[in-house]
C-alpha positions, 0 to 999 in steps of 0.5 A: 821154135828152137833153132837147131844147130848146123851140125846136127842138121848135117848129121841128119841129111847125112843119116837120110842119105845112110838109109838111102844107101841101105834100102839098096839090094846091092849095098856098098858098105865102104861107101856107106861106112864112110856116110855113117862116119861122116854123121856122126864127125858132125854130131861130135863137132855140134856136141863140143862147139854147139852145147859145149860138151867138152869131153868129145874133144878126145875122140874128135880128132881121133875120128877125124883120123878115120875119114881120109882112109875111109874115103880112100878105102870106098874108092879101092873097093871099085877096083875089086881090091882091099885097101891095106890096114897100114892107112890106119896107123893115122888114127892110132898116130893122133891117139898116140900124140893125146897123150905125148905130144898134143900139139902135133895133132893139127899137123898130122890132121893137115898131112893126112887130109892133104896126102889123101886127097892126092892119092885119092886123085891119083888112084887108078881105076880100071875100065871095068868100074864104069862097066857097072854104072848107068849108061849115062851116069859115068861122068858120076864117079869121076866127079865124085872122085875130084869132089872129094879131093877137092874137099879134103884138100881144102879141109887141110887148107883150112885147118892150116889157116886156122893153126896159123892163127892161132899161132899168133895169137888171133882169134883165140874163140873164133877160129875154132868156131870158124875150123868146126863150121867149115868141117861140118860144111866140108863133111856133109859135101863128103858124106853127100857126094860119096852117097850121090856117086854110088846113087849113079850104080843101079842096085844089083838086081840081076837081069836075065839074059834074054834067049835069041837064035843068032847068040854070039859065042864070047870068043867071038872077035866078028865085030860087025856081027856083034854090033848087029847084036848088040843093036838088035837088043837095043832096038827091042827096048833094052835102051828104056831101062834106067838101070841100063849098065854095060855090064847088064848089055854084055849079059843080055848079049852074051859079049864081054863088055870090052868087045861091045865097047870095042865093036862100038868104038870102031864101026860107030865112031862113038862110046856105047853111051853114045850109041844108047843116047842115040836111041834114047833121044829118037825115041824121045823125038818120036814121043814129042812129034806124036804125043802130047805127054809132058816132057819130063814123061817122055824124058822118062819113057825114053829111058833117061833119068835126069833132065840134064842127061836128056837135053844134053842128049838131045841137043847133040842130035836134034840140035835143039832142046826137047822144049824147042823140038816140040814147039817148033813142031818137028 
């Protein structure tokens, strides 16, 4: 059986991970954009370095050129706002530089990347992002933000490693094997942490309020009267849903999100996530007390989504994992 070249086998995960991403009803274009783009980078590296099709060196680094941007645009999209398309004077530089001045090349890339990577980093988002998010899963778009930082940083790093030597005249073959395994290694982490970050929002599908006597006007600035909504929904199982987000709360309730936060913060001592976590994992404890359902189901029926969340959750409150819980007969 053939062996098939790393590239191509990234560029595959990488297409897995682009049709993920289109089969939600909410789909983050940007987001997906820059999976997509990332695909094909890798397809490019592999046809010049893995089957020695040489003429792709033209439009490689070009398309390289689009990728920090792109990143960068996916991350300004959360903040409701259009990135400039001044960022991409980057690719039209490298395009200008084939043909006047080849070797600048390597250095714009390593500027561009490493300015990228800052900014990225540095961006503000507001507190509303989170909003649409999966209780739970914040933690999701902060990784992923430091994530690509990281990786773009380290790209510039490698990059230059690989420019200085060949400046002196060392590894003439070898260090252009070693930037493209690195790059389609890097890529692939891009493409995949960027689709795993979006994973963490639920895809759009709207939730009805749910119609209740004691509706609190918006205005509203009773903060236990809006606990007391807020907990009463809660309570009636609203913690199950997996796609629970702050801002599907605030439609159920009929409250802004930053008043439930707010009521929360101040009478619980705790973020709303934490507040959720507390009736999820109760009602975890009262599925392993009574029931004889596998963990991971209970995990499931509780309303959590990932083993880690739960045994994090659990801990916190019960003091043990879900296994011990159990075991020790609680």
């Amino acid at each position: 059986m053939p062996a098939i070249p790393l590239p191509f086998l990234v560029s595959g995960v990488l297409a897995l991970v682009a049709l993920r991403l289109m089969k939600r009803s909410r789909r983050d274009c940007l987001f997906l954009i820059f999976v997509c783009a990332c695909a094909f980078q890798t397809m490019l590296v592999g046809m010049r370095w893995s089957i020695g099709l040489n003429e792709v060196r033209f439009i490689q680094p070009l398309f390289a050129a689009c990728l920090p941007p792109l990143a960068y645009a996916a991350f300004v999209s959360l903040r409701g706002s259009a990135m400039s398309r001044l960022h991409f004077l980057w690719p039209a530089a490298v395009g200008i530089c084939w043909w006047g001045l080849p070797s600048a090349i390597d250095l714009l890339l390593i500027m561009e990347f490493a300015a990228y990577g800052i900014a990225i980093l540095t961006l503000r988002l507001p507190q509303e992002v989170l909003t649409h998010v999966r209780i739970g899963n914040e933690w999701a778009i902060s990784y992923a933000r430091a994530g690509i930082t990281a990786l773009l940083l380290l790209s510039a790093l490698s990059d230059a490693v690989v420019a200085i030597s060949l400046s002196r005249g060392g590894g003439f073959v070898a260090a252009p094997v070693i930037a493209a395994t690195l790059s389609v290694i890097l890529l692939g982490l891009a493409g995949g942490l960027l689709g795993w970050a979006t994973g963490a929002s639920p895809d759009g599908t709207e939730v009805p309020p749910q119609v209740v006597d004691d509706v609190i006007p918006s205005e509203a600035e009773d903060e236990p009267a809006i606990l007391v909504q807020v907990e009463t929904v809660l309570a009636e199982g609203l913690y199950r849903d997996h796609d629970l987000t702050l801002e599907r709360l605030a439609r159920r309730t009929r409250i802004p999100a930053r008043k439930i936060s707010r009521a929360v913060n101040q009478l619980r001592q705790c973020s709303v996530t934490d507040l959720v976590n507390g009736y999820r994992t109760r009602e975890a404890m009262r599925l392993l007390r009574d029931t004889d359902l596998p963990v991971t189901q209970v995990m499931l029926d509780s309303g959590f989504q990932t083993k880690s969340n739960f045994n994090r959750a659990f801990k916190v409150i019960a003091g043990q994992t879900p296994s011990a819980y159990r075991s020790l007969g609680n």
